[in-house]
GUPAKE-71576 format. One record per residue (C-alpha): y, x, z; residue in one letter. Coordinates in steps of 0.001 Angstrom, whole numbers, padded with zeros to 6 digits, always signed. Layout:
N
YXZa ...
***
This chain:
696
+185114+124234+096530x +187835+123137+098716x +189155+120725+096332x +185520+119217+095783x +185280+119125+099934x +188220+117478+100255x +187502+114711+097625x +184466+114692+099235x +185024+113819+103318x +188380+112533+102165x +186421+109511+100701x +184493+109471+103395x +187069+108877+105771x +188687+106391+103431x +185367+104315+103150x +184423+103979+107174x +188006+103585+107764x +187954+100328+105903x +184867+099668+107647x +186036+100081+110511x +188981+097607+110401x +186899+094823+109328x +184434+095356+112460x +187294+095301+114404x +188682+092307+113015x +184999+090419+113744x +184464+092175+116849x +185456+089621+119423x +183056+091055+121913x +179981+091233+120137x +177566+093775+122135x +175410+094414+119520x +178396+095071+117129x +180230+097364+119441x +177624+099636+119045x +178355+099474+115146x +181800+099711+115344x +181744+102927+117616x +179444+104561+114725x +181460+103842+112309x +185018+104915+113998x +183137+108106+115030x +181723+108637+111629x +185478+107776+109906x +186725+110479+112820x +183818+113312+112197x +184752+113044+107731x +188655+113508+108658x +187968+116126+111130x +185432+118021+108731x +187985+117799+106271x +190821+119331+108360x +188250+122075+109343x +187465+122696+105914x +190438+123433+104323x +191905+125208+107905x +191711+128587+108451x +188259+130354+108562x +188237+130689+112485x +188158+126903+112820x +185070+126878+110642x +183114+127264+114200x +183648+123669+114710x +181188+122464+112006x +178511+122479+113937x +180016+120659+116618x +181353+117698+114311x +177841+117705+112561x +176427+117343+116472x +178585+114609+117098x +177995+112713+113334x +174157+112702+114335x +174772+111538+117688x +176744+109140+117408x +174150+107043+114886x +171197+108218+117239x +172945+105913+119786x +173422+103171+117385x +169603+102669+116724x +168869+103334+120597x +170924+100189+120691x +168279+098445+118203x +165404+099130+119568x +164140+096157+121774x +163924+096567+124981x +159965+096895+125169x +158421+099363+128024x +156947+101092+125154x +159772+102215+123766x +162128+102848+127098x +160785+106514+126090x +161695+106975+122865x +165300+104903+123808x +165775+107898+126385x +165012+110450+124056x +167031+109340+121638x +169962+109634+123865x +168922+112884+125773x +168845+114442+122002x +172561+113257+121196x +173641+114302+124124x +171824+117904+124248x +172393+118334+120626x +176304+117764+121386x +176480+119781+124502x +174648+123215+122822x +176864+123181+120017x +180065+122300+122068x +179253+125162+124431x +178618+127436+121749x +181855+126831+119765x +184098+126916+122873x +182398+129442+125210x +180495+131821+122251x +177747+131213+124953x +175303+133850+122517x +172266+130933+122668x +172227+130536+118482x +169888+133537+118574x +170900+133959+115046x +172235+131622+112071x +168745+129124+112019x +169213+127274+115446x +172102+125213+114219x +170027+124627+110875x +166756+123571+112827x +168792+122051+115925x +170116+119277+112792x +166984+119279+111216x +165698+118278+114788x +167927+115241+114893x +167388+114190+111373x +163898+114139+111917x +164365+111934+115149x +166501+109606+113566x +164218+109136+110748x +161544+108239+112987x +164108+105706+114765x +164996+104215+112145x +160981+104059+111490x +160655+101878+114762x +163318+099516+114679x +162049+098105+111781x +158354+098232+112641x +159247+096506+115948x +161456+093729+114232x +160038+090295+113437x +160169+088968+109746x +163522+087762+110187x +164977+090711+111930x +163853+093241+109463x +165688+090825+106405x +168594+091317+108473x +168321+094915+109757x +166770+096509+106408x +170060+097567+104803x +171848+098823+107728x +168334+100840+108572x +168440+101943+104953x +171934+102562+104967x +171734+105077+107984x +168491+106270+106859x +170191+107620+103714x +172443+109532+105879x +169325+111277+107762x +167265+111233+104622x +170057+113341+103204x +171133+116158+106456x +166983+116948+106497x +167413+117541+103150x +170314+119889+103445x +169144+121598+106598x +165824+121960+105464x +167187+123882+102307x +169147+125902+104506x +166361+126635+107551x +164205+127955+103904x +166647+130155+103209x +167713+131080+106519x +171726+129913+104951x +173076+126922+104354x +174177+125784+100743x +177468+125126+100848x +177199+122853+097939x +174540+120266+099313x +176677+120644+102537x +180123+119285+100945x +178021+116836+099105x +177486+114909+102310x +180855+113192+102432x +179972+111465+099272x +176682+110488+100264x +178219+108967+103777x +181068+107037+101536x +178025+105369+099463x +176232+103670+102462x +178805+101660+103252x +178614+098825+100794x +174808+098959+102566x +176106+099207+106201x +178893+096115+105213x +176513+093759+103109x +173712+094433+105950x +176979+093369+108791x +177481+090336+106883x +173852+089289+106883x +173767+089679+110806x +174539+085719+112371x +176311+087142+114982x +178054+089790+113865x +178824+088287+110188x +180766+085023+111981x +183978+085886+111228x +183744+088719+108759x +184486+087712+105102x +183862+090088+102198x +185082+089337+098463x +182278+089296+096032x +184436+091582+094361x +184591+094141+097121x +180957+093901+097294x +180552+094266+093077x +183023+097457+093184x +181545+098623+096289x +178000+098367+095061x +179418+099942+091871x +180532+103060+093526x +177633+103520+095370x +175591+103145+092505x +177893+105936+090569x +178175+107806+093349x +174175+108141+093521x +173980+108819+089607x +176713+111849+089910x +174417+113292+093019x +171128+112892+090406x +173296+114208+088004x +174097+117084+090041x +170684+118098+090963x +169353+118262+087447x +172304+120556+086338x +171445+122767+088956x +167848+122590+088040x +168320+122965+084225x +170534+125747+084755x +167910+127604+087329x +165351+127184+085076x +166713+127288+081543x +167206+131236+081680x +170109+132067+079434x +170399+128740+078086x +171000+127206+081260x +174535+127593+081493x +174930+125899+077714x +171825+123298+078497x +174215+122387+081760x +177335+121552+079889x +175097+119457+077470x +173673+117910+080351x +176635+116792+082273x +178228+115719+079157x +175537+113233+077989x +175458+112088+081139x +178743+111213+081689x +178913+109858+077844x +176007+107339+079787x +177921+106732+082769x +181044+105277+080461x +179296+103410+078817x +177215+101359+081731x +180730+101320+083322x +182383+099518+080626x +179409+097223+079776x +180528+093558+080158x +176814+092702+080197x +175559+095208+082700x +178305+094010+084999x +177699+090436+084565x +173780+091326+085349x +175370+092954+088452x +177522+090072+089702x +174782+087948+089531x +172261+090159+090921x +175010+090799+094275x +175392+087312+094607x +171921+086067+094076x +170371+088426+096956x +173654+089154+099455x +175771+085982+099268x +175435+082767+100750x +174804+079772+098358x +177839+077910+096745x +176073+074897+096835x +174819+072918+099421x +171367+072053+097366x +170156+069164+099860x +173572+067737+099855x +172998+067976+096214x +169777+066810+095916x +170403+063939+098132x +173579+062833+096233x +171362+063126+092646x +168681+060476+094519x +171377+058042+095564x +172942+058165+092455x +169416+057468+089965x +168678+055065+092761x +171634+052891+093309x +171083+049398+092634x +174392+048640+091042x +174814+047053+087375x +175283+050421+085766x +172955+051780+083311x +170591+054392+083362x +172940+056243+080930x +175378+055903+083189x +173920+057011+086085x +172664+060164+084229x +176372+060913+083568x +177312+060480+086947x +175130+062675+088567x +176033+065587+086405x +179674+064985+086461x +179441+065053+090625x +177989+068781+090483x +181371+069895+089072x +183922+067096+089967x +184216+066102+086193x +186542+063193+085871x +185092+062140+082413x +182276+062978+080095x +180185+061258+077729x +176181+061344+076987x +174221+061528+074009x +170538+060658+073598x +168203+061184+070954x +165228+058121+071308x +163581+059904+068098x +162345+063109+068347x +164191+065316+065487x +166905+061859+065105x +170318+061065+065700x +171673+061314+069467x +173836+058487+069933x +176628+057771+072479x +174741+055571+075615x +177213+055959+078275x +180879+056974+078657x +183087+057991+081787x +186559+057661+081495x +188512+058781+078312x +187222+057388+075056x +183767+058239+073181x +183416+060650+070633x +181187+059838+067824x +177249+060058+066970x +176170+063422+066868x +173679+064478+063845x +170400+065880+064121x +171288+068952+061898x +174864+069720+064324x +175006+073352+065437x +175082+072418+068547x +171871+070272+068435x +169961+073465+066859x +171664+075920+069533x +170549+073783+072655x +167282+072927+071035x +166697+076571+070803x +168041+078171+073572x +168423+075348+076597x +172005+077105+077356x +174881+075510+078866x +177532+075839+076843x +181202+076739+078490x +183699+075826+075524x +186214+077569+077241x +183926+080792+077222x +182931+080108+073931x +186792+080880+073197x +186963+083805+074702x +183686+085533+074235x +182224+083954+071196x +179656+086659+070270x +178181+085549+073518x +176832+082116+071562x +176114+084632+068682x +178994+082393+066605x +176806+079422+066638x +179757+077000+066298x +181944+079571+064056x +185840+078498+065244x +185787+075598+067693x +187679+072773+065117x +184800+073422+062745x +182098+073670+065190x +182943+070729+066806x +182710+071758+070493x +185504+069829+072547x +188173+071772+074174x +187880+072492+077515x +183918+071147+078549x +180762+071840+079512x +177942+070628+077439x +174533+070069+079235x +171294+069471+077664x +168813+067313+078590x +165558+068448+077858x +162459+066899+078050x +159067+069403+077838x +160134+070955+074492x +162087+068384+073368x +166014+068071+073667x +166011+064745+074787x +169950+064203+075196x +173419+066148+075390x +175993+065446+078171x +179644+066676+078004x +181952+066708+080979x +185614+067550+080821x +185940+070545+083215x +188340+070081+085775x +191815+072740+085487x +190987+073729+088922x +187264+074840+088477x +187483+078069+087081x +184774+080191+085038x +181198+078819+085295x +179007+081377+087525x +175191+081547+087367x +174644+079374+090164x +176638+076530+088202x +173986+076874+085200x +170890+076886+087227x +172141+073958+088789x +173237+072226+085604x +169865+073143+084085x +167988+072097+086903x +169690+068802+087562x +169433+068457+083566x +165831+068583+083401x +165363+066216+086269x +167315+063445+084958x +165497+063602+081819x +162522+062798+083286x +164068+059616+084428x +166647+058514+081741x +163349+058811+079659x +161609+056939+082269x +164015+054197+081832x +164160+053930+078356x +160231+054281+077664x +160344+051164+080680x +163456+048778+078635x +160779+049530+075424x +158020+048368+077080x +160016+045006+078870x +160943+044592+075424x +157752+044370+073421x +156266+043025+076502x +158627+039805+075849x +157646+040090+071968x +153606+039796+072737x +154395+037154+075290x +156356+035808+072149x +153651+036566+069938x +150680+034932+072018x +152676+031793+072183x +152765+031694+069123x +149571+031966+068270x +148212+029825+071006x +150631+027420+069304x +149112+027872+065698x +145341+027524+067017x +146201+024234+068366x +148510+022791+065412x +145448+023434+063098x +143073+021868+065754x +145725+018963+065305x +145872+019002+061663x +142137+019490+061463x +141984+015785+063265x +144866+014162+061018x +142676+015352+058027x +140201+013525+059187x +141276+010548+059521x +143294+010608+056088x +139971+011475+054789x +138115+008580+056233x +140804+006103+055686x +139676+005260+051861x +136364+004169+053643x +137046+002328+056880x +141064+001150+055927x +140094-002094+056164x +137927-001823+059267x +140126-002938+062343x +138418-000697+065130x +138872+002040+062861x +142372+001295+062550x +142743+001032+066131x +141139+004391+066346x +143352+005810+064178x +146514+004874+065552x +145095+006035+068947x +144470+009125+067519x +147678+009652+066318x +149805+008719+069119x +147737+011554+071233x +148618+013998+068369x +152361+012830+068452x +152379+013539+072357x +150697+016652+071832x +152885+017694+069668x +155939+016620+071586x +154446+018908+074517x +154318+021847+072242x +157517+021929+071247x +158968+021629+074568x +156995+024089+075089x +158410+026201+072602x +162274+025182+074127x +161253+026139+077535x +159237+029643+076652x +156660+030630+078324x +157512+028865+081807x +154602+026750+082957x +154337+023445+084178x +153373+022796+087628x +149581+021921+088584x +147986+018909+089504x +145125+016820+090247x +142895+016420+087607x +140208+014030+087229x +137437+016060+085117x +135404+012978+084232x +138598+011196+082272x +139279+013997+080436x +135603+014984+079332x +135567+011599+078109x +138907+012188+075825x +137890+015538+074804x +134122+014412+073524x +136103+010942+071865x +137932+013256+070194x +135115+015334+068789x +132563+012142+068168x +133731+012129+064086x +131767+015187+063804x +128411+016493+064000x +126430+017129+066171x +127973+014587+068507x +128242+016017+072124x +126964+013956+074885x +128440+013966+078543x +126518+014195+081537x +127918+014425+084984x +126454+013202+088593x +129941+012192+089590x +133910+013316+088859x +135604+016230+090452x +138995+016680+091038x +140931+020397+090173x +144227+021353+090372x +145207+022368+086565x +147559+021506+083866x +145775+018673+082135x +146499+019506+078746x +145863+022639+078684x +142324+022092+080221x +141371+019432+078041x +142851+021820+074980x +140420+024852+075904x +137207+022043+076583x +137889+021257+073117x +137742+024388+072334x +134674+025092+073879x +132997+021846+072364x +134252+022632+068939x +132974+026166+069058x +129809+024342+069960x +129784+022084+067185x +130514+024494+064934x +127831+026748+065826x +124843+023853+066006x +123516+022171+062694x +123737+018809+062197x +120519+017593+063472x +121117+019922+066974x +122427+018929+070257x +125301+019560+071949x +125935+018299+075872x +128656+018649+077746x +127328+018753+081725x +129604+018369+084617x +128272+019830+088242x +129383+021372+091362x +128628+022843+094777x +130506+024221+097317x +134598+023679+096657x +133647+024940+092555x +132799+023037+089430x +131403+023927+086461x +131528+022442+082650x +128755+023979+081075x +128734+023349+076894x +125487+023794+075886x +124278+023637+072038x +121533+024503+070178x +123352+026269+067473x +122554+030084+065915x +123218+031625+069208x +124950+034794+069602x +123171+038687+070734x +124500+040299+074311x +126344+043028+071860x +128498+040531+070354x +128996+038438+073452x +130275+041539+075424x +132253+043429+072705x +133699+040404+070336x +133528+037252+071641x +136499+036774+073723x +138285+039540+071806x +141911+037770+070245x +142274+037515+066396x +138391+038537+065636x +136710+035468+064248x +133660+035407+061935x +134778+032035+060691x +136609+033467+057851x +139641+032103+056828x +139325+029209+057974x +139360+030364+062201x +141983+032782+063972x +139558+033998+066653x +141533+033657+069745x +139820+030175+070562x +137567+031841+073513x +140318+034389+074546x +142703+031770+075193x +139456+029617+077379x +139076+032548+079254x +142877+033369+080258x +143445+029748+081256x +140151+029906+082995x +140490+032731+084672x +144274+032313+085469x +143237+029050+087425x +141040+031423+089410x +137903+030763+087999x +135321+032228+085657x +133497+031659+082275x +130069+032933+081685x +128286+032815+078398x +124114+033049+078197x +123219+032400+074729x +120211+034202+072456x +120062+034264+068520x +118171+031364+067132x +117927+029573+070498x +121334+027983+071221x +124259+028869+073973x +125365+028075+077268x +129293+028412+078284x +129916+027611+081962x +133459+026850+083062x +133540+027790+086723x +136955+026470+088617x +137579+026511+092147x +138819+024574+094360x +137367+021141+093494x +137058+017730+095306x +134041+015392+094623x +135119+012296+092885x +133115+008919+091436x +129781+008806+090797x +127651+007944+087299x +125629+008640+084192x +128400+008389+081138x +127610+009010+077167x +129908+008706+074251x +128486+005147+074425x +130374+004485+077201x +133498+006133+076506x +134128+005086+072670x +131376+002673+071408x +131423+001453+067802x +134062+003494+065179x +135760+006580+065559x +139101+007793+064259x +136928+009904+061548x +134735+007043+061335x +131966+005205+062377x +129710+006883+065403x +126765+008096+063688x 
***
């Protein structure tokens, strides 16, 4: 017994000892650490005393209760000292004191004078059990009278020094039962004093005040924690042995031994579990250490990094921001643009680039599947960690000495980023994954923001390409269309001078028409400037242009207007519109072209008499691009391409039309100025022969 006692309060001693030292060293003054530090020199004083009375002679043994006195006392003050200093509790701050005092004073008196008061063996028992109760129901009001943030701070210490009381009522409780006190419960308290002070020191470290100066290694913390965990199992352990041999009759003594030695055979192996201790690293620093990383720094580095306006590349910024987090000098990223495809090198810092990696690489399937970072360096050491995933590191193709980072994207692994870890940086911790991870996933949702943005510039210069193109087609063939005519017509009317002279006016305008296109083509889509246009002129042109076929349109207009506009591409989309017209109207129908206008807008209204089209066909279909019902022969994008110039010239086009009765286009542009005055017809613009041949 006296060897267990003496491992018992010796370790004690040991532990507050420590403890003590290190308040000291933060001390500096600090009131409400004082108090602290005198509980804890006491307590490191009471377990060396106990243990000197202990294994003294037996006459010293009258002490006990005097050092037990003083051990209570001494934390009774501590939480007087925590209490706020609230009227309501002035009381309970007094009796706190008046108890560690009285409780002191009895048991002094008795072990120095023999003053006869015990009245028998209990009073000491129920005299402890008094003050355990009372501190219990201290420790009760501190933290019921602390705000939120007080009671995260306070709520180890309280359950540090709570153990302690939890633990005396127990053992004095026993022992007021029986009317003696067990001697083994009794010895048992050095151990369970020793185990609250990882509590007591993480609980200091939280305080702002007191925790200033005070430093304490996450390793002192992890073994700390680690023998207060196995110092709790080994009391748990104790108690059942003592129950299974109380109650397991003549087996208990042989249940006991089994007992204790499957425990132990437990204990062994949680002590030599890499995996359990990992869990327990992370678990101490998660919830009792500050933060390695300063996450707004962080998070405002990562935004001026994606956001920098320099000439680097997305890629490259990607790569940038992850090789900040751990001061990588170099790296290199890989992105997939294919789901299930190739990820190819985009960007490259410092060093050279590795090559493409393949879809089916291990270390495409192990990211895809398990969104890890990988550590090659702890792949090395530890690689049933990865489950062998990359067998040896040459044929796995991991680099040496990096940390790979994927970029994932929802479900999918949208790219893999490798930076060279620095000499200096040591062995990755948890809070360097969820960082990684973190910072991973965000930059996904950009780089793929980027990329899905260069697509769409791209094929948004392709259909810009595209409807060039094909506004450039629609008006060769409206060309062509005219050159056939007049090659068909030139058999009959060769010899006819005004048709000549038609002709050759006819092609000169297709010459400079075409001569406009294909600058066009050389300068893209840029568009010339506006000007003033005269609308009456270039009515005139358009319906010349159109006489050779039937119907022939007639102009009317009240007077000219003036609009700002590129001429030849508003003459271009009246032909349209009149050709549509013609198209649409049998021979022996009508076809006018009006000109009007009111209030700062004109309006060209084409109006036939042709098949007419149903309100289905006019919203869905008409001005719908490549959907003709002309066959072969049309490339539907006649009325999208009046519209867009129409409308991009700030005006509108309305269409009224009804089957069987005809149709009404209006051209609507703004901004016009009044011009001439007069009644025009194709008389009066091209009397006698057309290009196509004579008017008819």
């Amino acid at each position: 017994m006296q060897l267990i006692a003496g491992a018992s309060f010796g370790l004690a001693a040991a532990a507050f000892l420590a403890l003590s030292l290190l308040l000291a060293i933060s001390y500096r003054g600090k009131r409400g650490l004082r108090w602290l530090l005198l509980a804890a020199v006491g307590t490191a004083v009471w377990s060396g005393l106990t243990l000197l009375v202990v294994l003294g002679p037996p006459e010293a043994l009258r002490w006990i209760w005097v050092l037990d006195a003083f051990h209570a006392g001494l934390w009774l003050v501590f939480l007087a000292t925590l209490l706020p200093a609230a009227s309501g509790l002035l009381s309970l701050r007094n009796l706190l004191l008046l108890a560690a005092a009285s409780g002191l004073g009895l048991m002094l008196a008795e072990a120095v004078w023999d003053t006869g008061l015990t009245l028998g063996p209990t009073l000491p028992l129920v005299l402890m059990l008094a003050l355990s109760l009372l501190g219990l129901i201290a420790i009760e009001q501190v933290y019921r009278n602390a705000d939120l943030v007080e009671r995260r701070i306070l709520q180890l210490i309280c359950l540090a020094v709570g153990g302690i009381f939890i633990f005396n009522l127990f053992v004095y409780s026993h022992g007021v039962l029986l009317a003696q006190l067990d001697r083994d419960l009794w010895v048992a308290r050095g151990f369970v004093n020793a185990a609250v002070v990882p509590l007591i020191l993480i609980g200091t470290k939280r305080h702002p005040d007191w925790a200033e100066e005070l430093f304490v290694s996450r390793q002192m913390v992890f073994y700390s924690a680690t023998m207060l965990g196995v110092g709790l199992y080994l009391i748990a352990m104790a108690a059942g042995g003592y129950v299974i041999r109380v109650q397991g009759g003549q087996w208990g003594v042989t249940l006991q031994a089994v007992f204790f030695a499957a425990s132990l055979l437990l204990l062994a192996f949680i002590l030599f579990s890499a995996q359990l201790r990992a869990r327990l690293k992370v678990f101490l620093a998660k919830h009792f250490f500050r933060n390695r990383y300063d996450y707004r720094e962080e998070w405002l580095r990562l935004i001026r990094t994606l956001s920098s306006e320099d000439a680097s590349s997305a890629a490259q910024r990607t790569l940038l921001v992850l090789a900040d987090i751990l001061a990588s000098p170099s790296g290199q990223l890989w992105v997939s643009t294919e789901a299930d495809g190739e990820f190819k090198s985009l960007a490259v810092l410092g060093g050279s680039a590795g090559p493409d990696i393949p879809a089916g690489h291990p270390l495409v399937q192990f990211m895809a599947e398990t969104n890890w970072i990988v550590d090659t360096d702890e792949y090395r050491r530890d690689p049933e960690r990865y489950s062998h995933a990359f067998h040896s590191l040459g044929h796995g193709g991991l680099p040496a000495a990096s940390v790979l980072v994927p970029l994932r994207h929802e479900q999918r692994l949208l790219g893999i980023a490798r930076l060279d870890k620095p000499a200096e940086l040591g062995q990755l911790n948890y809070e360097d994954h969820d960082l990684l991870k973190t910072v991973g996933r965000q930059v996904a949702v950009f780089l793929l923001q980027e990329l899905t943005r260069e697509q769409l510039a791209e094929t948004r210069q392709f259909e810009a390409f595209n409807r060039l193109t094909a506004f450039l087609m629609h008006d060769l063939k409206n060309l062509i269309a005219q050159q056939a005519l007049v090659v068909q017509n030139a058999a009959r009317f060769k010899h006819n001078p005004e048709f000549v002279d038609d002709a050759m006016l006819t092609i000169e305008r297709s010459v400079a028409r075409m001569r406009r296109l294909l600058e066009q083509l050389q300068r893209g889509v840029a568009e010339p400037s506006p000007s003033r246009v005269a609308l009456l002129p270039l009515l005139q042109e358009v319906i010349a242009e159109a006489g050779g076929r039937r119907p022939v349109p007639v102009l009317e207009a009240a007077e000219d207007w003036m609009v700002r506009a590129d001429r030849d591409k508003l003459a271009m989309v009246v032909a349209h519109a009149v050709r549509n017209a013609q198209d649409a109207t049998p021979a022996e129908g009508e076809v006018r072209v009006c000109l009007d206008g009111d209030g700062g807008e004109v309006r060209i209204r084409i109006v036939d008499t042709g098949s007419g089209m149903d309100p289905e066909f006019i919203q869905s279909r008409l001005f719908r691009p490549f959907d003709t019902t002309k066959g072969a022969s049309g490339m539907g994008i006649g009325a999208y391409q009046i519209r867009e110039y129409i409308q991009s010239l700030g005006g509108n086009v309305a269409v009224e039309s009804a089957p069987g009765v005809g149709t009404e286009m209006v051209l609507s542009i703004p901004e016009a100025v009044p011009g001439q005055t007069g009644q025009f017809s194709l008389a009066d613009v091209a009397p006698g022969v057309g290009a196509s041949g004579p008017a008819r």
